[in-house]
N, C-alpha and C positions, 0 to 999 in steps of 0.2 A: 757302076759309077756310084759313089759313095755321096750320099747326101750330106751338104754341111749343116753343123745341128749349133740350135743358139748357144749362145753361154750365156751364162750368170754368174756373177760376181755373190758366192757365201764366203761368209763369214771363216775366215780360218779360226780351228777348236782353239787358240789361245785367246781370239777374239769373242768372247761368248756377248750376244744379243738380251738375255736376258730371259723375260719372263713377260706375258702379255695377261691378262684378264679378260674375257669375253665379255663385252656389254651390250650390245644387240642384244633387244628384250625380245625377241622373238628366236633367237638361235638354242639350238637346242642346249649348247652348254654355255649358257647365259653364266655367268660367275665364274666360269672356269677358269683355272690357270695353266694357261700353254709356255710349252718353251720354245722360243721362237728357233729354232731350226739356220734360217736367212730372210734378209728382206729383199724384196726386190723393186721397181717400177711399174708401172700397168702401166699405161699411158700418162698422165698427171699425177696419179695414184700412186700410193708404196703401200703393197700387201706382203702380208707376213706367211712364211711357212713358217707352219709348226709341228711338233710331233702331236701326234693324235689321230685320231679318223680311224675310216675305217680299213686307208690306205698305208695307216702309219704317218700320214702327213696330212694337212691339209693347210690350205689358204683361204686365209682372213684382210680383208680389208683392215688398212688402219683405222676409218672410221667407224669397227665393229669394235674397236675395243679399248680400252682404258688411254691409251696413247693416241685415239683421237680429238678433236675439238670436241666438246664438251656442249653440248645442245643449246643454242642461241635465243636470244627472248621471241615469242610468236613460235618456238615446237613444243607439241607438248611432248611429253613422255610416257612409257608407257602407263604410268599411275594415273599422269593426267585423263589421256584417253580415258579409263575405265570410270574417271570421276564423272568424265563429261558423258559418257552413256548413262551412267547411273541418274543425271540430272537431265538428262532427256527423257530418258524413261519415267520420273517422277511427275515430269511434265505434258507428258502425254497420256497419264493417267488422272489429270484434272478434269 
């Protein structure tokens, strides 16, 4: 008996997706530029395949990357983070 397998709706090759930027300051290819492959759903979410990995593919959140919302007042980033260590640490050395 044949298991039915999900589908996903990609992109047809004349429909090309574009191009994504990795912005998650902690992924390893932070700056990089992916081709998005297709997007899909997660539950509320839309993640991207892309080419790359180590599979030839991989999946990114839109919020990892350039075409997410853009970090809101009260986060810091990862600059900030390391200012706000450096100014604890300054301060804990008083």
């Amino acid at each position: 008996m044949a298991c039915p397998r999900r589908r996903h709706s990609a992109a047809s090759s004349s429909d090309p997706l574009g191009f994504v930027i990795v912005t998650h300051p902690f992924h390893p290819l932070n700056g990089q530029r992916l081709e998005i492959l297709y997007a899909k759903r997660r539950g509320a979410a839309t993640v991207f395949v892309c080419a790359g990995g180590l599979s030839g593919q991989m999946t990114l959140p839109q919020s990892w990357t350039d075409r997410g919302e853009p970090p809101g007042p009260g986060r810091l980033s990862a600059e900030g983070l390391t200012e706000l260590g450096a100014a604890t640490r300054a301060l804990q050395g008083r």
